[in-house]
N, C-alpha and C positions, 0 to 999 in steps of 0.2 A: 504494500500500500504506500501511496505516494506521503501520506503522512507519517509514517512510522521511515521517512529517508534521513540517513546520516548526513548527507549534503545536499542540499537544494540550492540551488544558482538558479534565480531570476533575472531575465530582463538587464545581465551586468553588463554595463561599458567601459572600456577602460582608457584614460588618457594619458599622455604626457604631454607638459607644459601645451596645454590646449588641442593639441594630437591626437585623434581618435586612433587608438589603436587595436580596440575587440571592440565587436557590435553585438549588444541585443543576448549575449552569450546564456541560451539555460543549460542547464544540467543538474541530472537528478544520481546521485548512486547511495543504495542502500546498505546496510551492514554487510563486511564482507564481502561484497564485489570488488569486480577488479576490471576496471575501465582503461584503455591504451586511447592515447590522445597521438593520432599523429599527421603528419602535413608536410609541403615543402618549407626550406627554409626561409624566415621571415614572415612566414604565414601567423604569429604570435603565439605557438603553443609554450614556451617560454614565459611568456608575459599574463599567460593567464596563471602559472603556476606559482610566482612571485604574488598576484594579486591576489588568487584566493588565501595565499599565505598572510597575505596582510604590509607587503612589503609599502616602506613609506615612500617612496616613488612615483604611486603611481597614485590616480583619483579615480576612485569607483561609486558608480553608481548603481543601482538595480538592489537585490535583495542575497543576501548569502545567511544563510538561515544551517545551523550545524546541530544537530540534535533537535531542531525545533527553534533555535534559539537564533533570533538574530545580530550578527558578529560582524556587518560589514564597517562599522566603524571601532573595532579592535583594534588595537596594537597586533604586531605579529609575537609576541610574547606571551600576550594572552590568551592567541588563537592556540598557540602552541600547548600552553596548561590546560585547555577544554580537550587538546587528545590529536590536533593537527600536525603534520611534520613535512618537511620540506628536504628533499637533499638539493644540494646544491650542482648546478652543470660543471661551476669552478670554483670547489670548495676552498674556502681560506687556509691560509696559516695563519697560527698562531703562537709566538715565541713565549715561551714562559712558563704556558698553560697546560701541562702535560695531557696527555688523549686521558687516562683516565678519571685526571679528576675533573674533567672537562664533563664526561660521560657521567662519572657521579654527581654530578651537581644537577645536571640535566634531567638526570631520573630523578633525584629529589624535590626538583621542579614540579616534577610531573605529577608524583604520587602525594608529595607535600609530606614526606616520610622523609628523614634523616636517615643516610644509607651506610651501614656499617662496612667500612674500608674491608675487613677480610671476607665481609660476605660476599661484596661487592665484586671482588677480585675472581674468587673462586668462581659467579657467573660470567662476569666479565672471558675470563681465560678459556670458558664452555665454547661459547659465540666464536671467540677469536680463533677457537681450533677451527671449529666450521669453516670460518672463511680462511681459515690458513695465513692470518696473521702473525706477524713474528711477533715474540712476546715482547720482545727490546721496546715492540715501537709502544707501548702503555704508556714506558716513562719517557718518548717522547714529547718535544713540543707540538700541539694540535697541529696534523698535516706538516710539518715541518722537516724537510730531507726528505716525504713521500713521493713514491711515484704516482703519478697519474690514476693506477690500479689499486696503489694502496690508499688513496685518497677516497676513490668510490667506493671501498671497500669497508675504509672506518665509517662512511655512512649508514651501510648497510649495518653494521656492528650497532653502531646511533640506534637504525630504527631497531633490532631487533631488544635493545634492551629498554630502550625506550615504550617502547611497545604502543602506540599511537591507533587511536581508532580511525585515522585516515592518514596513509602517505603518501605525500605527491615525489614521485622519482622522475628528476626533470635531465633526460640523456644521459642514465646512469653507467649505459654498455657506451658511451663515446669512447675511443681511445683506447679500448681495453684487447688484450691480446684473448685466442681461442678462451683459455686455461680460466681464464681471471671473466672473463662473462661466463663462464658454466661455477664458478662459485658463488659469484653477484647474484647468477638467476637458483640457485642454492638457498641464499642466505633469502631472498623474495619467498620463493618455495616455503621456507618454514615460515615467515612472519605471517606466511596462508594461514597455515595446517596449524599452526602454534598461538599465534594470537587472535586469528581470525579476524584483523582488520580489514577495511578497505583502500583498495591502492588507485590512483590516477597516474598509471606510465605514459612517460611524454616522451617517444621516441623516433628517431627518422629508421633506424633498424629493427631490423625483426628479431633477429640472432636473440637477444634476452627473452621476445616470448615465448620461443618454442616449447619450453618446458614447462608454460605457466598458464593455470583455467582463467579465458579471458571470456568474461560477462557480456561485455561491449565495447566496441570500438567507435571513436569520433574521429571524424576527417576535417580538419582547418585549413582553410584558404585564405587568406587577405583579413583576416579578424574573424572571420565568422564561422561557425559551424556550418558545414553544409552535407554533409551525411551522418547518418549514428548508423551501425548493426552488430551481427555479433561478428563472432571472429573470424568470419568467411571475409569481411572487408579486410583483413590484413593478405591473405592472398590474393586478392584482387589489389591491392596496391604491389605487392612482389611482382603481380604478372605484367601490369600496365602501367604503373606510377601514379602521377596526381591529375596530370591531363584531365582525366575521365571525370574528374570532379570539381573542374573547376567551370562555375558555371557562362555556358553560352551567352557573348552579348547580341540583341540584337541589332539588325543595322536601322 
């Protein structure tokens, strides 16, 4: 039922400094789905990922309604404590702030629990075997000396411990060698099975779905939605690309 949705997106538009850049945008996804967003590039699926996150960039208007509850004039801090999570296309560094107590603090965020260093460790080091993290990099500085792999990689480690009732994963297989996208889509796989969140993947590749139950697919052009279905539209973009959905002008 369209009442009982964990995200509801109304009627949102999104600008920069007076710039339309998404029109009209809705979307609906319920508990535990798992929605792929994707388009050519420039087509804004980026931009919606930042905005529904709450990022201060951009000016939204329309309705962003999360549990029921309306959030579009949030902080992204605060969307973040209601259970929303964001990974980043180009996650930061950060010098100073070691990955784990970066990670401890964020879950204690979340849960609004103070999180015991040895308990935390021992889950912490469960996750990082999955993804096949080296353990050195905990007591590094956040993303700091990471490669590219291991950067998408601590976010995945983020969400799963974080454990978030919606994650937007914005071009998490960019960049990534075979080995290191069948971990990423690994470490997705449990956040399934294991927290039963819902995800919004924003991807130009497909390589991260193939191993993952997709609900529905959106197609973005120029700002706008202009197809939704389920997972048969990812091979129809494999087969043809975007052409086919970019809609006819007339003369």
């Amino acid at each position: 039922m369209l009442s009982d949705a964990l995200l509801k997106v109304s009627g949102m538009n999104v600008s920069v400094e007076d710039k339309q850049i998404l029109h009209d945008i809705d979307l609906t996804i319920q508990p535990g789905e798992t929605h792929v967003l994707m388009g050519p590039n420039g087509a804004g699926k980026s931009t919606l990922g930042y905005a529904l996150m709450g990022s201060p960039r951009y000016k939204v208007t329309g309705s962003l309604l999360l549990k029921g509850e309306e959030i579009v004039s949030l902080p992204a801090d605060q969307r973040a404590k209601k259970g929303m999570f964001l990974s980043f296309q180009e996650p930061l560094e950060v010098p100073g702030l070691s990955l784990e107590s970066f990670l401890r603090s964020a879950v204690s965020e979340r849960t609004g629990v103070k999180v015991r260093p040895w308990e935390f460790r021992k889950q912490m080091k469960k996750v990082m075997d999955l993804l096949e993290i080296s353990p050195e990099k905990a007591e590094r500085g956040l993303n700091v000396g990471f490669s590219g792999g291991e950067k998408k990689k601590a976010e995945i480690l983020q969400m799963l411990l974080f454990r978030p009732d919606i994650a937007i994963l914005d071009e998490t297989d960019s960049g990534l060698d075979v080995d290191a996208v069948h971990l990423v889509a690994e470490g997705i796989r449990t956040y399934q099975q294991e927290a039963g969140g819902a995800l919004l993947i924003i991807t130009h590749s497909t390589r991260i779905l193939e191993p993952l139950r997709i609900d529905r697919t959106h197609i973005m052009v120029d700002g706008t939605l202009v197809r939704e279905g389920d997972a048969s539209l990812v091979a129809r973009v494999n087969e043809s690309g975007y052409d086919q959905f970019i809609p006819t002008k007339e003369a």
